[in-house]
Phi, psi and omega in degrees: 000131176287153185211167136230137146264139210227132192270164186188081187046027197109335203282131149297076179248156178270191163208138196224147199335321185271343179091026182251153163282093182229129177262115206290326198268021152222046179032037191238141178222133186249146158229164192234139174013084199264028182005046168292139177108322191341313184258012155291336163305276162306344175274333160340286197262054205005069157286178150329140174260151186213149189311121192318323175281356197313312204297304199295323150338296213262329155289328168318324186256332141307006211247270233294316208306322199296293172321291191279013163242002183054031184295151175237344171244158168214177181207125168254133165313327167095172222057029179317306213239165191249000169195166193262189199075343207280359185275335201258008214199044200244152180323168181267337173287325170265356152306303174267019146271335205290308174312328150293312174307302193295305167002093161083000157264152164250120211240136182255157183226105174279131151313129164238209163291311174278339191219074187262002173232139174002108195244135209281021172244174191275163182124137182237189214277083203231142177294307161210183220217140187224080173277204158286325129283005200242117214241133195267140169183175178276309166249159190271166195235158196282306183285039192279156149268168110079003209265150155221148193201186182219255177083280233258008169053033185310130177221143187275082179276121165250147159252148176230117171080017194088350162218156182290139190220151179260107191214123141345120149213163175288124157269120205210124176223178202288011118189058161233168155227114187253104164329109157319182180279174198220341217271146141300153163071024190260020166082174168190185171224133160326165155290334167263033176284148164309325188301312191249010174267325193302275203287347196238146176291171206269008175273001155324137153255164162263145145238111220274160186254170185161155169324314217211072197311136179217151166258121165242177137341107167311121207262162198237024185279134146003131160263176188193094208115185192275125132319153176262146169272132184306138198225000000 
């Protein structure tokens, strides 16, 4: 597996192709808003339709994620669920994969926006989290230290070859690191959104997700077009 590694206020961490977060030397591994359940969600409320397996998808890739790092631990980011209760309400097969993930780890679950209350699997329940120098939460704070978080679902737009290409990424400065989305089909906000030019120094990297994870220039060009909303 291609990876990059990366200092991060002492801590070694890796980043990984999928867009998961891993620190080896405390057997820990963080995602960020993997929204399960989403397109029960929207087909619910007739929203967008979205292929029916997303949940499935998207544990599928924390599964294999789990396997090749031998983590013992994780951290969910919040928004774990794309609404709240919706944990309570999920197939009886993805219930008992999310319960075989957890099976001998110990696992946290942050409060996000979309899921601010408690979620009814085991495991615990935290607004954030304080490991050691680093502190866990859903969203970043303009004075944050040392903090990682997610939310805002960051993506890159590069042109390559005469066209634009998108890639999922990590955002990261000398102190914050902001997660991609870990969910399939959850959408994103550019990096050169006002929002995230604003909040990142201005000597941010992207680090892009991909077969082959790279740190670039967080890029700050103009935007040119409708941006998506993080969903």
């Amino acid at each position: 597996m291609n990876t990059h590694t990366f200092t991060f206020h002492g801590a070694s961490l890796i980043a990984l192709p999928s867009g998961a977060l891993h620190w080896p030397e405390t057997g820990l591994l963080v995602v960020s808003d993997l929204h399960l359940g989403k397109s029960a969600r929207l087909s619910a409320v007739g929203g967008a339709q979205l292929p029916p397996y997303e949940t499935r998808e998207t544990l599928q890739r924390l599964d294999g994620d789990l396997a090749a790092t031998g983590a013992t631990r994780v951290i969910c980011l919040g928004d774990s669920f794309d609404a709240p209760g919706i944990d309570a309400h999920l197939p009886e097969d993805d219930l008992l994969w999310i319960a075989r993930l957890q099976a001998g780890r110990d696992w946290t679950w942050i409060a996000g926006n979309h899921d601010p209350a408690p979620v009814t699997l085991d495991g615990a329940h935290r607004a954030e989290h304080r490991d050691g120098p680093l502190t866990f939460r859903h969203i970043a704070t303009p004075d944050g230290t040392a903090e990682i978080s997610g939310h805002y679902h960051p993506k890159a737009r590069l042109a390559a070859r005469g066209r634009s290409l998108t890639r999922p990424c990590f955002l990261l400065d000398a102190n914050r690191l902001i997660l991609p989305a870990y969910g399939a089909f959850t959408g994103g906000l550019y990096c050169d959104s006002p929002v995230l030019c604003a909040l990142m120094d201005p000597g941010a990297q992207a680090i892009l997700t991909g077969p082959r994870p790279v740190a670039i220039p967080m890029p700050r060009r103009a935007t040119t077009g409708r941006n998506p909303r993080q969903t």
